[in-house]
C-alpha positions as CSV (number, residue, x, y, z in Angstrom):
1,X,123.8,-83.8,100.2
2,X,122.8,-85.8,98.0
3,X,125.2,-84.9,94.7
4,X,123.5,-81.5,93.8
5,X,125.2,-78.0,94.8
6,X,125.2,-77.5,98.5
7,X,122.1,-76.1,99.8
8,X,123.6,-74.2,102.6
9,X,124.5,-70.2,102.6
10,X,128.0,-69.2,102.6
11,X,127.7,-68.1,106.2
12,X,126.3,-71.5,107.3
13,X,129.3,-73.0,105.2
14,X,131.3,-70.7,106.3
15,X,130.7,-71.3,110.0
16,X,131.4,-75.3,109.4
17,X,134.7,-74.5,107.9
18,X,136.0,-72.2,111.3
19,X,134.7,-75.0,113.1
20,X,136.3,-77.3,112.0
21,X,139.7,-75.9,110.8
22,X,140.4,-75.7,114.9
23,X,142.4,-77.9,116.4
24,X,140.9,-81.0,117.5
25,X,142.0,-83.4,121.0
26,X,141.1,-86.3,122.6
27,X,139.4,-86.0,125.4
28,X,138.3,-89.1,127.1
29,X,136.5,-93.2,126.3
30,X,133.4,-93.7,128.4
31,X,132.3,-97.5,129.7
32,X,130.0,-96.0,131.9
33,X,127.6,-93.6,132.3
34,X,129.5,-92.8,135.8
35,X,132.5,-91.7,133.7
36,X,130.4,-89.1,131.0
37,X,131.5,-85.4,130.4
38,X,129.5,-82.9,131.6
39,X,126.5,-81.3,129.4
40,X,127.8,-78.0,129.5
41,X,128.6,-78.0,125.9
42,X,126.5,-79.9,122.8
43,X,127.3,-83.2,121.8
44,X,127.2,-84.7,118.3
45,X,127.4,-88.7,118.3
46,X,129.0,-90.9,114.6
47,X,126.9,-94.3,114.8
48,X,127.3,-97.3,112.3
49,X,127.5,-101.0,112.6
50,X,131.4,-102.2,112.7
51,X,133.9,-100.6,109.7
52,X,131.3,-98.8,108.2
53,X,134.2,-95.8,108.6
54,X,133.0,-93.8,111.7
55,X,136.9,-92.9,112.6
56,X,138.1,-92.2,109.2
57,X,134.8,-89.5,109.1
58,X,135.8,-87.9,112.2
59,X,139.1,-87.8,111.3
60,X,138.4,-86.1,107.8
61,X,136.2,-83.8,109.0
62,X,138.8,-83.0,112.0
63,X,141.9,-82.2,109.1
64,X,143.3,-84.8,111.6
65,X,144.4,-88.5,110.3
66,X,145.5,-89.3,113.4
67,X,142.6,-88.2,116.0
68,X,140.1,-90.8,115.9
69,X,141.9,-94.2,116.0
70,X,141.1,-96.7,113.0
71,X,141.4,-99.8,112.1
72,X,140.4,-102.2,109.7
73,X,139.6,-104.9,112.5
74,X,136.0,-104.6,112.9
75,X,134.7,-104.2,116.5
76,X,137.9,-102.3,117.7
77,X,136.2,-98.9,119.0
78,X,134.8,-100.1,121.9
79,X,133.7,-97.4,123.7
80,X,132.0,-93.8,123.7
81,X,135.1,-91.8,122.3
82,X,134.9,-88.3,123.2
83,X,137.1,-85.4,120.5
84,X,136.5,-81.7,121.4
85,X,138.3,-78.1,119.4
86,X,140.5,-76.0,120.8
87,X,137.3,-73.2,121.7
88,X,136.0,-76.1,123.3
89,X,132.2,-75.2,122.1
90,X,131.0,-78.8,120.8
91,X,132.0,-82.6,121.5
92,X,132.1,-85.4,118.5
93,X,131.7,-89.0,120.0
94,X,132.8,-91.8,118.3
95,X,130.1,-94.8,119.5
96,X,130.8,-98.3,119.7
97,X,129.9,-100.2,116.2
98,X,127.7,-102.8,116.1
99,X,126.9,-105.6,114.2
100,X,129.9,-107.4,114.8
101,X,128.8,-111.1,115.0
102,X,132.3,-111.7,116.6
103,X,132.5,-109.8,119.4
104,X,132.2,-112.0,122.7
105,X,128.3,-111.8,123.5
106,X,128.9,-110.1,127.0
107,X,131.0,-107.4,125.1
108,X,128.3,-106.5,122.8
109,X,125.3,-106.5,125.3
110,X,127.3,-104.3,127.0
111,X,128.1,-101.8,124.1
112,X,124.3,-102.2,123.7
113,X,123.3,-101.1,126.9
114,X,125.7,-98.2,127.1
115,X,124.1,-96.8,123.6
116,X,121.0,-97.1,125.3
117,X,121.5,-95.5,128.6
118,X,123.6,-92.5,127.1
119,X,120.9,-92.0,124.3
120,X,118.5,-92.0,126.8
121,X,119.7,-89.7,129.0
122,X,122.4,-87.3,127.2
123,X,120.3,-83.5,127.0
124,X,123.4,-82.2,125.2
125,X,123.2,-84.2,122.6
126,X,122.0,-82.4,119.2
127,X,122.1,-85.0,116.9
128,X,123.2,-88.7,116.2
129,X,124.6,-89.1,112.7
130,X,124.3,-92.8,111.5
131,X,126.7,-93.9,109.3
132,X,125.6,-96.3,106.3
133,X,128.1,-97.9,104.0
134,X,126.9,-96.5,100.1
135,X,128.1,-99.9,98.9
136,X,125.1,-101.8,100.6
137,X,122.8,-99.3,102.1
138,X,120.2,-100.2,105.2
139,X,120.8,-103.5,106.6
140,X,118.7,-105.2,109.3
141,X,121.7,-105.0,111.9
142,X,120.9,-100.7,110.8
143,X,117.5,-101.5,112.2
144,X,118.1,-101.9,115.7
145,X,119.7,-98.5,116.1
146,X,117.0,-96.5,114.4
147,X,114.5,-98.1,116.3
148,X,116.3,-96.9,118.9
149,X,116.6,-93.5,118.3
150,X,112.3,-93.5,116.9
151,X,112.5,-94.6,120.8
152,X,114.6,-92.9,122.5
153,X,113.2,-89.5,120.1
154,X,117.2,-88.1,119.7
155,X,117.4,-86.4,116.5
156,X,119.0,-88.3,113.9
157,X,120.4,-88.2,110.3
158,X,121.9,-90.7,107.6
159,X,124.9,-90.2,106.5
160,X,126.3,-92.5,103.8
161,X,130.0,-93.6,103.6
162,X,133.0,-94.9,101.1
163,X,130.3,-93.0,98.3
164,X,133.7,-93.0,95.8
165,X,133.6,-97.4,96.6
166,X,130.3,-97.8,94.7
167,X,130.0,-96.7,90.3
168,X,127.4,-94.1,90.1
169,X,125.0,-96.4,89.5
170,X,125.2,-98.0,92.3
171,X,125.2,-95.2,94.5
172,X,122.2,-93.7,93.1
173,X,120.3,-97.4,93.3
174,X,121.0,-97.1,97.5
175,X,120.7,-93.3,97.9
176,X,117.0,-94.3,96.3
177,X,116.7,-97.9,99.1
178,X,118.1,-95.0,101.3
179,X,115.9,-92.2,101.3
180,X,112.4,-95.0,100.5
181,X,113.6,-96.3,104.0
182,X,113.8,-93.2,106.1
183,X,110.5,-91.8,104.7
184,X,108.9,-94.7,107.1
185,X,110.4,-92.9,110.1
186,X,109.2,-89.6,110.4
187,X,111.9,-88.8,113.1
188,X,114.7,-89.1,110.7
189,X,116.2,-85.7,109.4
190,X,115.1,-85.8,106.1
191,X,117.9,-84.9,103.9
192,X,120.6,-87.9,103.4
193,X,123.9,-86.7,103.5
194,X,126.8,-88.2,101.0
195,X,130.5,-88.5,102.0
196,X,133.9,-90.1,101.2
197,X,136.4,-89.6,104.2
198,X,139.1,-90.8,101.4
199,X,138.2,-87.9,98.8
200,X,136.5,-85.5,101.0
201,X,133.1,-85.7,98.8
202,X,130.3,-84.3,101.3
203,X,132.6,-83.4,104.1
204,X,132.0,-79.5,103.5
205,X,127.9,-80.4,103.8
206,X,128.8,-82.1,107.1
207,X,130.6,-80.1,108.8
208,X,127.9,-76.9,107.9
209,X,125.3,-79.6,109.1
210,X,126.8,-79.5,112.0
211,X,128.0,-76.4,112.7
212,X,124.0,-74.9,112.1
213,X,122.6,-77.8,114.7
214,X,124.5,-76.2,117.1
């Protein structure tokens, strides 16, 4: 949450932690809409502009280093990344960063217009999760995809990342910038989550966030 005692029940935290101490696979990159998963089971999507750490998140969360791939080449995920647990009840997808100035310009209009479409038009999709880097908090590039989702009306919450990078300070100047910012857009969940995928600060808030959305 937002550095306080968890605010979730033991069963809600406990439900996160069976959720997520399954096994976790790869199950498929989407280019196209053509090429999406059916909706026969909910869907929770990771954006973030480029290196902001949406891999490393899934990957923490997941008790899984090596599920989501990373990299510290911004740009690299490129498509809509699909992960699903052994029980098969819920999908993570890993979403094409953006904000990377140098990704060809065809490349990024089409990331763009994927984003769109599948926010658009994904019913099983329970909530988007937008990653923001605690170090620097809501850029302008950040802009453009919470304008999308005010648009497109998809449930959405901020999630900040690398909170062990910034002193604590710092981190309590942009959870403040943070939370000032989302209070203009009434469609953003209102409590900001807090998470390091390195030390596992926040992940046991996540993954009860999740598992109750369900």
């Amino acid at each position: 949450m937002t550095g306080a005692a968890s605010a979730f029940s033991e069963a809600d935290l406990a439900r996160g932690d069976v959720l997520f101490r399954r096994a976790w696979q790869f199950v498929t990159g989407v280019v196209s809409l053509d090429r999406l998963p059916p909706m026969d089971i909910p869907e929770i999507a990771f954006a973030g502009r480029s290196n902001v750490g949406k891999s490393s998140l899934i990957n923490a969360l997941t008790n899984n280093g090596k599920l989501a791939r990373t990299s510290n080449t911004p740009g690299r995920t490129q498509e809509l990344n699909y992960f699903t647990d052994a029980a098969r009840t819920l999908y993570l997808v890993d979403m094409p960063g953006y904000g990377y100035a140098e990704a060809p310009k065809a490349k990024v209009e089409a990331w763009t217009r994927l984003i769109r479409e599948y926010l658009r038009g994904r019913a099983s999709l329970r909530r988007v999760f937008v990653l923001i880097d605690a170090r620097h908090g809501i850029k302008t590039v950040d802009d453009g995809i919470l304008d999308l989702l005010d648009e497109t009306a998809v449930s959405y919450q901020v999630v900040l990342t690398k909170t062990d990078k910034p002193t604590p300070t710092e981190l309590a100047k942009t959870r403040t910038a943070t939370a000032a910012k989302l209070s203009k857009r009434p469609a953003a969940f209102p409590v900001l989550l807090e998470t390091s995928a390195s030390g596992g600060a926040g992940l046991v808030d996540l993954r009860a966030t999740i598992a109750v959305s369900l």
